[in-house]
DRENDO-1510 file (C-alpha; in Angstrom, 1 decimal, always signed):
<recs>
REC; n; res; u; v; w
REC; 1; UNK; +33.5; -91.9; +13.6 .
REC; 2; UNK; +31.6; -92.5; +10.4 .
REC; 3; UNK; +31.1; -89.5; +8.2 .
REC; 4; UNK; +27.4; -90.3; +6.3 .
REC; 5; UNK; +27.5; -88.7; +2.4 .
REC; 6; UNK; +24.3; -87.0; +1.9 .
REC; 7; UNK; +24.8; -86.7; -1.5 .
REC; 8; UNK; +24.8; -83.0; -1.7 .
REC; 9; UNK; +20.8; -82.9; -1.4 .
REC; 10; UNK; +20.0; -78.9; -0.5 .
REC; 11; UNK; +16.3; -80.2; +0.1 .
REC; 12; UNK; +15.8; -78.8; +4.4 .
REC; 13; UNK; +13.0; -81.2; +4.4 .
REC; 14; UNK; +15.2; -84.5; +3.0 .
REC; 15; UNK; +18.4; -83.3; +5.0 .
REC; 16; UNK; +16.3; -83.2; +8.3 .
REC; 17; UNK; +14.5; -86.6; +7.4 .
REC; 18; UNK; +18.3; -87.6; +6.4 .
REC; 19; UNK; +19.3; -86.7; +10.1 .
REC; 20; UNK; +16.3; -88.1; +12.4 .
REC; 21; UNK; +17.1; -91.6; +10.5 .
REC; 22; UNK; +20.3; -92.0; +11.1 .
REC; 23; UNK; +19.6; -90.9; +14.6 .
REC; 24; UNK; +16.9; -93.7; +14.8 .
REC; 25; UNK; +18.7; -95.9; +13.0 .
REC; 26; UNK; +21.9; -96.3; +12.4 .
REC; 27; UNK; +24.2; -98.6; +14.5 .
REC; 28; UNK; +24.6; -97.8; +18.3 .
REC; 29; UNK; +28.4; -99.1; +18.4 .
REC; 30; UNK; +29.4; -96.2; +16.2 .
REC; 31; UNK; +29.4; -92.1; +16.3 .
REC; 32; UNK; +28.5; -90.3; +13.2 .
REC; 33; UNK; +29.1; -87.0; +11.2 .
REC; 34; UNK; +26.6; -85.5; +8.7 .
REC; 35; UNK; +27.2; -81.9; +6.8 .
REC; 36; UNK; +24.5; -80.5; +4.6 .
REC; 37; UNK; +23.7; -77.1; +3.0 .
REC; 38; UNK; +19.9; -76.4; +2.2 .
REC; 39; UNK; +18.5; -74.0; -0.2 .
REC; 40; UNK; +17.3; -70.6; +1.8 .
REC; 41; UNK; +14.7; -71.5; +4.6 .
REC; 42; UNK; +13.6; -71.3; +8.2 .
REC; 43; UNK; +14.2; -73.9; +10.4 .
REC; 44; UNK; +12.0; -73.6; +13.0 .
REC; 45; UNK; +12.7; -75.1; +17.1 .
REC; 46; UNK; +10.5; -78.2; +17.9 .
REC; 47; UNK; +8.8; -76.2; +20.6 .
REC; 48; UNK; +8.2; -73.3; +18.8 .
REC; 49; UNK; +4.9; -71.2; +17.3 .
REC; 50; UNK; +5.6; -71.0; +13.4 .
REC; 51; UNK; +3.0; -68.4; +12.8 .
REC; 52; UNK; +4.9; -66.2; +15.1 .
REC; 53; UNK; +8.1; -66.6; +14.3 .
REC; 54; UNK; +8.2; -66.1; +10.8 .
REC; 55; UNK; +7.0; -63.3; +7.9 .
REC; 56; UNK; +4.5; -64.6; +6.7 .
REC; 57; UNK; +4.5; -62.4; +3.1 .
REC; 58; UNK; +8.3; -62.2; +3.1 .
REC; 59; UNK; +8.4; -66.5; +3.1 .
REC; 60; UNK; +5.3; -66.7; +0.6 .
REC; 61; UNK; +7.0; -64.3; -1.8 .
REC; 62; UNK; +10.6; -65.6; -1.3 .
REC; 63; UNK; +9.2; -69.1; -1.7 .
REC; 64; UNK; +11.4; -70.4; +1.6 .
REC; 65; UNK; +11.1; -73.7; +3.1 .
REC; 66; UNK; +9.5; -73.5; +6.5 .
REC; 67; UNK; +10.7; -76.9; +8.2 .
REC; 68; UNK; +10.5; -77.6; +12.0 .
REC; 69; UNK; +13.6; -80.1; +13.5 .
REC; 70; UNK; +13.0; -81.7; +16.0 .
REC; 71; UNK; +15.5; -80.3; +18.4 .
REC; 72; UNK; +15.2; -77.3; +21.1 .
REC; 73; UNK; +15.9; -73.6; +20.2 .
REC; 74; UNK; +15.3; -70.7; +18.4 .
REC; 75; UNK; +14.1; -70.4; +14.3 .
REC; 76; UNK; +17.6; -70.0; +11.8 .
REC; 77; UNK; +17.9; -68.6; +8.3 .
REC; 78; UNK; +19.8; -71.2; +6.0 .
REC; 79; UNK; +20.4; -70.9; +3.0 .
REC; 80; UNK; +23.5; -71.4; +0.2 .
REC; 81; UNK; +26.1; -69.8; +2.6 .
REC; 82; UNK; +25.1; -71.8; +5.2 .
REC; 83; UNK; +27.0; -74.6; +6.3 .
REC; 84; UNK; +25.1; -77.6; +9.1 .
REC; 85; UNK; +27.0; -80.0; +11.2 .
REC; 86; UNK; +25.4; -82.5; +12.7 .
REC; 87; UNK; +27.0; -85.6; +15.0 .
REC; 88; UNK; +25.4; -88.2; +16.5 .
REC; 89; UNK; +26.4; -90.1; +19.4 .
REC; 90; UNK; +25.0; -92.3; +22.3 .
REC; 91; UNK; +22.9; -90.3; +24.5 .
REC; 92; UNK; +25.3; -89.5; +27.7 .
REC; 93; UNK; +23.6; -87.3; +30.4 .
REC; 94; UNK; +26.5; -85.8; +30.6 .
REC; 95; UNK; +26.4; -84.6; +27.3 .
REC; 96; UNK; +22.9; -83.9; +27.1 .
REC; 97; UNK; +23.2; -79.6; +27.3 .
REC; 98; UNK; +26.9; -80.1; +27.0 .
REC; 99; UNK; +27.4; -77.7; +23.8 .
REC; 100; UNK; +31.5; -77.1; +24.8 .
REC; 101; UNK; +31.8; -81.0; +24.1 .
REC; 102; UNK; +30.7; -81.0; +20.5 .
REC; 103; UNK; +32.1; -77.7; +19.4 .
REC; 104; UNK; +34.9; -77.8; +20.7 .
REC; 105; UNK; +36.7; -79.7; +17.4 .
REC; 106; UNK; +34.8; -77.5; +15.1 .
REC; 107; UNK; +36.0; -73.8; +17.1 .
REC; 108; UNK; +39.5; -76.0; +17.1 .
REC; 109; UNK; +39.2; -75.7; +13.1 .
REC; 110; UNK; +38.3; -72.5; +13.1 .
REC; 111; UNK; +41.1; -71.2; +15.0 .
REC; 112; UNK; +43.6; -73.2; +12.6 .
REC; 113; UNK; +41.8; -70.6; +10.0 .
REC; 114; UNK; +43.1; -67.6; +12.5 .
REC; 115; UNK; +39.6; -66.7; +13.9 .
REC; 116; UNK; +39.5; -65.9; +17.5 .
REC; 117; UNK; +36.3; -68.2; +18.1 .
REC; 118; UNK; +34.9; -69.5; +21.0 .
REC; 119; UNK; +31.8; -70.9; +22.9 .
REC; 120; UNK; +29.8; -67.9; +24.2 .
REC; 121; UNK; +26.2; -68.0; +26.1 .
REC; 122; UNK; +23.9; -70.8; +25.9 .
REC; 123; UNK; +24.8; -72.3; +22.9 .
REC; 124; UNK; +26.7; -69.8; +20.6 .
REC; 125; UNK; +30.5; -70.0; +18.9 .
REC; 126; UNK; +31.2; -66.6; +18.2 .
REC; 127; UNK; +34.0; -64.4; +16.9 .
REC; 128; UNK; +35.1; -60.9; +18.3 .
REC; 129; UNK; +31.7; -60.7; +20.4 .
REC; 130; UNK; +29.7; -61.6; +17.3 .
REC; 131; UNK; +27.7; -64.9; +16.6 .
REC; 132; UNK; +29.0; -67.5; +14.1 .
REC; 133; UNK; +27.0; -70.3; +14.7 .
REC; 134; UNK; +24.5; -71.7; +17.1 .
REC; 135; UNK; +23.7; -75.3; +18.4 .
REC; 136; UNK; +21.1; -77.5; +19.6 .
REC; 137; UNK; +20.7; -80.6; +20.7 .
REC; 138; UNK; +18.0; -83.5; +20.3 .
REC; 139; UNK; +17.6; -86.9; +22.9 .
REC; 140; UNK; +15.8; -90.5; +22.2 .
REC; 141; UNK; +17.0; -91.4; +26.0 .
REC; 142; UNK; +19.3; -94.1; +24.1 .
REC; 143; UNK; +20.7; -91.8; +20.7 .
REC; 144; UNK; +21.4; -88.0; +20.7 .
REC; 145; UNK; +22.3; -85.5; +18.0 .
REC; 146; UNK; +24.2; -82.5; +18.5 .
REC; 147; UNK; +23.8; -80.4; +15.5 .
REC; 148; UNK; +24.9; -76.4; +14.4 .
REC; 149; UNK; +25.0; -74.0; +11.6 .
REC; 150; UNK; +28.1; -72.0; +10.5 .
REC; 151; UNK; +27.7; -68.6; +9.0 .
REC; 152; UNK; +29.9; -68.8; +6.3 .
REC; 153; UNK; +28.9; -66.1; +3.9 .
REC; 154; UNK; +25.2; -66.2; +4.2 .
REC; 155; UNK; +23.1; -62.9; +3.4 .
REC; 156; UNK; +22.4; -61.8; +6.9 .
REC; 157; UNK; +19.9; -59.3; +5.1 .
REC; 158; UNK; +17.4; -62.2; +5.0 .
REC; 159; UNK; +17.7; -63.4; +8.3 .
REC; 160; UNK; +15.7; -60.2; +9.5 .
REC; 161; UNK; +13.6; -60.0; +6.3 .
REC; 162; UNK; +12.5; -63.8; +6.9 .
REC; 163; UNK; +12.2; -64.2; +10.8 .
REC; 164; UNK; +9.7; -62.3; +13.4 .
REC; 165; UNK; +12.5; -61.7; +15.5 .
REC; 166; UNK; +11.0; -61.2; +19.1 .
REC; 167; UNK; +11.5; -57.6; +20.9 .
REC; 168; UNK; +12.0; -59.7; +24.6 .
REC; 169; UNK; +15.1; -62.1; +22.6 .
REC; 170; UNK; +16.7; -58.2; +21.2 .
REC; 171; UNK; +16.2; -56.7; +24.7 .
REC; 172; UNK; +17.5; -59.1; +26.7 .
REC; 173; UNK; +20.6; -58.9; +25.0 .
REC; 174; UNK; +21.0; -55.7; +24.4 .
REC; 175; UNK; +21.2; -54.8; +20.7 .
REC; 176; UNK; +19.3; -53.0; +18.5 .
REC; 177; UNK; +19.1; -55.3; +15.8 .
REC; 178; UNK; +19.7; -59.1; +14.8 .
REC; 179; UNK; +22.3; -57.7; +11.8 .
REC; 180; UNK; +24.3; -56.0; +14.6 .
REC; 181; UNK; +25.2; -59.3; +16.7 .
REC; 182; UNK; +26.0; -62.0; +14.0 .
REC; 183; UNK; +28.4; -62.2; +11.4 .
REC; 184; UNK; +30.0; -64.4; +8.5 .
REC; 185; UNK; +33.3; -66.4; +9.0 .
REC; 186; UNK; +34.2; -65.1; +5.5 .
REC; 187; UNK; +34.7; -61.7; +7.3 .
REC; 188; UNK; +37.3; -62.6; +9.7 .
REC; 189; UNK; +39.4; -64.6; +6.7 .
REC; 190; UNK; +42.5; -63.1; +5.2 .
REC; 191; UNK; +42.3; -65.1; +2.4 .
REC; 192; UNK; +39.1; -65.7; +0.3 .
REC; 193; UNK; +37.7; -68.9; +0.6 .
REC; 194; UNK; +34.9; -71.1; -1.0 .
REC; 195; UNK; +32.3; -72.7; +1.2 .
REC; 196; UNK; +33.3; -76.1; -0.5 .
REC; 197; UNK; +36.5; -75.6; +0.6 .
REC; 198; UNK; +35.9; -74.6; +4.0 .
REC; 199; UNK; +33.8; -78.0; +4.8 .
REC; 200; UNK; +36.5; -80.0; +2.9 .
REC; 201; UNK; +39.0; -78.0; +5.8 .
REC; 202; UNK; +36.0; -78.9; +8.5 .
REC; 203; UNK; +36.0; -82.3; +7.5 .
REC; 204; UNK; +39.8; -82.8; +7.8 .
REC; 205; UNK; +40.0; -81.1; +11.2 .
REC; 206; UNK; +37.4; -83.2; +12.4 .
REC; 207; UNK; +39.2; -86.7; +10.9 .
REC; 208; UNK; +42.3; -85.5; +12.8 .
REC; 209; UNK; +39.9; -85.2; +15.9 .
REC; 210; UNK; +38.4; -88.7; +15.7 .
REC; 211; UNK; +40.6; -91.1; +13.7 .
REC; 212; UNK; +40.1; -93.7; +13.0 .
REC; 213; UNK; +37.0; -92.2; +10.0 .
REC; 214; UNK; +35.1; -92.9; +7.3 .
REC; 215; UNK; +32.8; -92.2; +5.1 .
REC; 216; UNK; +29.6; -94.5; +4.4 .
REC; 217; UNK; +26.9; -93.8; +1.5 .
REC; 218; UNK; +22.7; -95.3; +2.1 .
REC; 219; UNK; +21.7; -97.7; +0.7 .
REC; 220; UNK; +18.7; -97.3; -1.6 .
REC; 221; UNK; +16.5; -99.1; +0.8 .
REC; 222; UNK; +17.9; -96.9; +3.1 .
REC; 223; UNK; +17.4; -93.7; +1.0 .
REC; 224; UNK; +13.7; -94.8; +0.2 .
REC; 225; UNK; +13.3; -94.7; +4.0 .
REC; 226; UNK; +14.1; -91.5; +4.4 .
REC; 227; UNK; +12.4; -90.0; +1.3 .
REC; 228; UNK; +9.2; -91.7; +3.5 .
REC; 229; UNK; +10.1; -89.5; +6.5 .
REC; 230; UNK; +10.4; -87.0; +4.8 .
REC; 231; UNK; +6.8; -87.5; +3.1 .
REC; 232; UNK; +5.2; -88.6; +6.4 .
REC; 233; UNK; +6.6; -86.2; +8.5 .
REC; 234; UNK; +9.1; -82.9; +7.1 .
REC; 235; UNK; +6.4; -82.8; +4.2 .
REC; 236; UNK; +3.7; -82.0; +6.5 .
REC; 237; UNK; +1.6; -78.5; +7.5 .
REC; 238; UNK; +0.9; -80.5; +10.9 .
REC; 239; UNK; +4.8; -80.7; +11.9 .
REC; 240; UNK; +6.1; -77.6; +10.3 .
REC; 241; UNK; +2.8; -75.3; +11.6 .
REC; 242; UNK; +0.7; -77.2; +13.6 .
REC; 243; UNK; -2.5; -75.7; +15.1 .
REC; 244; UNK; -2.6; -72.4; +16.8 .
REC; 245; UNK; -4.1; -73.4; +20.3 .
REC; 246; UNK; -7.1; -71.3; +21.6 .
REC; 247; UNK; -6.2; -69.5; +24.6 .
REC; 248; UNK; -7.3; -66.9; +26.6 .
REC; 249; UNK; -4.3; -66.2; +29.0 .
REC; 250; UNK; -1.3; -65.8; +27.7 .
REC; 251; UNK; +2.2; -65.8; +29.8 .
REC; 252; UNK; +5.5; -65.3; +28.5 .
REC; 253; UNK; +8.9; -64.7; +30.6 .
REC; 254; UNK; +12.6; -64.9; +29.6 .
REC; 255; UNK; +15.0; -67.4; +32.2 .
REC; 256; UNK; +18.7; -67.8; +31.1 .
REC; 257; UNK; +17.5; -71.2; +29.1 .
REC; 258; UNK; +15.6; -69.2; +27.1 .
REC; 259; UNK; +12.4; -67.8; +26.5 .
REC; 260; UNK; +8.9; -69.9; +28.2 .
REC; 261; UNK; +5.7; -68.7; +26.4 .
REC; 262; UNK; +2.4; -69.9; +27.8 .
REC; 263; UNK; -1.0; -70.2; +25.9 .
REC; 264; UNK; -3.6; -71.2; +28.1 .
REC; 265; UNK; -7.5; -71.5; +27.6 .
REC; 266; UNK; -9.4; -72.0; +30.9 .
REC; 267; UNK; -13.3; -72.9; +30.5 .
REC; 268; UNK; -15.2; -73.2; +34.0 .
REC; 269; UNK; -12.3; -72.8; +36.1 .
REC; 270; UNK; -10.5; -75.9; +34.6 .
REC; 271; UNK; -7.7; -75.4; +31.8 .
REC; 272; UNK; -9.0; -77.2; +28.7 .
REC; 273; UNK; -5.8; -76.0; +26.8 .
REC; 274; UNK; -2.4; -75.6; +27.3 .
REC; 275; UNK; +0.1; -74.7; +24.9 .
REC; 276; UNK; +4.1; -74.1; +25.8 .
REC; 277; UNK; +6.1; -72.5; +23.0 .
REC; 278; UNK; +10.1; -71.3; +23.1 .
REC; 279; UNK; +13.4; -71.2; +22.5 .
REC; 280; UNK; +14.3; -73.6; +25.5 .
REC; 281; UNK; +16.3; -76.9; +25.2 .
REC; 282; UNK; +14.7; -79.9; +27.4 .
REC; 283; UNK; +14.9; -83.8; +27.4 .
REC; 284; UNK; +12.0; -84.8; +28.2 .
REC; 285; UNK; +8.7; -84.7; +25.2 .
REC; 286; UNK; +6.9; -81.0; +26.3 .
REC; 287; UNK; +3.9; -82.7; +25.1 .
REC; 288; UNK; +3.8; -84.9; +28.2 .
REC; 289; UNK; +3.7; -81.8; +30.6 .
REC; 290; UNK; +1.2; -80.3; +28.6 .
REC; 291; UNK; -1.1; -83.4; +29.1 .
REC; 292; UNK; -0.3; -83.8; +32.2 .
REC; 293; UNK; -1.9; -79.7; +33.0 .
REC; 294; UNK; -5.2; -80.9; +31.0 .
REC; 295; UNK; -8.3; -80.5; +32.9 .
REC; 296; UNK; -6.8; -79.4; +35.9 .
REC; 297; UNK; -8.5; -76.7; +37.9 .
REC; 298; UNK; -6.8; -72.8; +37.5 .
REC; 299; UNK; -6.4; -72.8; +40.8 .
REC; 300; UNK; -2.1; -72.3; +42.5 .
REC; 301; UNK; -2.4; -74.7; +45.0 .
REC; 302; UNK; -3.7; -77.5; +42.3 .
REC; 303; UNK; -1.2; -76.6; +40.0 .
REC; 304; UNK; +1.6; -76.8; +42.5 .
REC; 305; UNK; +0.2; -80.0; +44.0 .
REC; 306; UNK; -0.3; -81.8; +40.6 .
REC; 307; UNK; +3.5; -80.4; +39.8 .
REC; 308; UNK; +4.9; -81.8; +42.9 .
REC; 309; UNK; +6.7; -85.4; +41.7 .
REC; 310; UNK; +7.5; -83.6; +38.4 .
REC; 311; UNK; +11.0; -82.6; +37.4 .
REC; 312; UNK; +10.7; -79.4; +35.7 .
REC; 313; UNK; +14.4; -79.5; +34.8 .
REC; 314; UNK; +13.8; -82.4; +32.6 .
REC; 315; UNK; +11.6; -80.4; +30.1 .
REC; 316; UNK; +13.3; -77.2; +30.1 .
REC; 317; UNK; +16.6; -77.4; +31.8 .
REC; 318; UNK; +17.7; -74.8; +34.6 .
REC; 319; UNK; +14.4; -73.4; +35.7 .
REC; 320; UNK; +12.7; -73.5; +39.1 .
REC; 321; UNK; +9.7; -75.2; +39.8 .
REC; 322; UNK; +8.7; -72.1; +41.8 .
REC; 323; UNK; +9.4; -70.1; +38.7 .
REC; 324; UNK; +7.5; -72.3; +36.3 .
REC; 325; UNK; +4.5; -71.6; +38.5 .
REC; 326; UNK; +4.7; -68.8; +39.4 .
REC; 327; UNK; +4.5; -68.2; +35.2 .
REC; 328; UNK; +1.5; -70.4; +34.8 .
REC; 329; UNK; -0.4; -68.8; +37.8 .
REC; 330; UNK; +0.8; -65.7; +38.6 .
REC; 331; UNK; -1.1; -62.4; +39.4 .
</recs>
């Protein structure tokens, strides 16, 4: 495994650019580890809808980055305290929603520190029933990156003030508040510990874990690539906001992969727009089911005949095709 220096860079926008490069790019014959911390920010799920998952006057005031990454998942808080992992491997289907494969080295580390952690729900390492980290995961069909954040001694304060959180995502778990259910590694250390210190511990764990490592810096070519992703792309309002869609049916339902949230605008009987947002984790681009709904007639037996050779699995993972209709076209 080859761990890439990203030059301490706290930039979201040129750590993100940083990562979908070397997923793009980088050699095939070899796996790769990258660690960043950004400056505070939201970093918003690739099928999510910005303008609904953040505050709006909280980010303007605070100045926060608003960047969108281009895997699955719900919006995070990072900021100073905040510590990102991200490797990258060949794309293995058997990998692919596999979150106990990539965490385990890191929980392995973290119980060498004497926390009690483990891999909890969907995607979650937690610690005494409260949330230390979450994961996604992103797939080209040939490369994949399966990426985290540790909690490290973040202020948890902002996550609320920064993020919309949902009242369906608090209800269906249970708790009253985001504060209540997450939690900094620092509290569940006996021994002070500074977060440079903690990913020089990470980073030894993990060498143990995959030896034979090293460590490899860009080039400036390199470099000047990614400083063009990030102008092309990260930089943009179209990737980080996009449009809001017009609709004027909206359908929204929790499954265990997470939450589906429909915008739909029918004209004449036909759907002229459809929108999916959420929290979900899929393979395949949602973009292409979306397409594949335009100018179809609002009718069940239409939808369900157009859906028919479509793998619904592949765009959001466990969820039945009955389901998934049942969402769009139900009464």
């Amino acid at each position: 495994m080859i761990f890439i220096e990203n030059e301490n860079h706290t930039n979201p926008r040129l750590n993100l650019a940083l990562e979908e490069y070397a997923l793009r790019n980088f050699s095939a014959e070899q796996d790769y580890l990258l660690f960043y911390i950004n400056e505070p920010s939201i970093i918003i799920g690739r099928n999510q809808n910005t303008l609904e998952e953040i505050n709006h006057e909280y980010v303007d005031e605070k100045k926060l980055h608003v960047v969108r990454r281009i895997s699955g998942g719900g919006a995070v808080y990072h900021d100073f305290g905040n510590l990102n992992f991200s490797f990258i491997t060949n794309h293995d289907i058997k990998s692919l929603n596999n979150f106990k494969k990539f965490t385990a080295p890191v929980i392995k580390v973290l119980k060498s520190l004497g926390l009690d952690a483990e891999l909890k729900g969907r995607n979650d390492i937690q610690v005494e029933e409260k949330k230390i980290s979450g994961t996604a995961q992103f797939s080209t069909g040939k490369r994949m990156v399966s990426h985290g954040t540790l909690l490290f001694n973040t202020d948890l304060g902002e996550v609320v003030n920064a993020l919309n959180v949902k009242m369906s995502k608090i209800e269906s778990k249970g708790h009253k508040s985001v504060r209540s259910r997450v939690a900094n590694i620092t509290e569940f250390l006996e021994d002070p510990l500074h977060i440079t210190d903690f990913r020089k511990l990470l980073l030894e764990g993990l060498y143990e874990e995959n030896e034979p490592f090293e460590s490899y810096r860009l080039t400036t070519d390199e470099w000047k690539a990614v400083h063009e992703l990030k102008k092309e792309k990260y930089d943009t309002w179209d990737w980080n906001y996009g449009r809001s869609p017009k609709f004027n049916i909206q359908r929204s339902k929790r499954f265990a992969v997470g939450e589906i949230d429909l915008r739909i605008f029918v004209k004449k009987g036909k759907i002229k727009e459809f929108k999916i947002f959420g929290d979900f984790f899929g393979k395949e681009p949602i973009e292409n089911l979306e397409n594949l709904l335009m100018d179809v007639r609002y009718e069940k037996e239409d939808i369900v005949d157009l859906l028919k050779a479509v793998e619904i699995k592949e765009y959001f993972g466990d969820v039945d095709k009955g389901e998934f209709v049942e969402l769009v076209y139900g009464r």
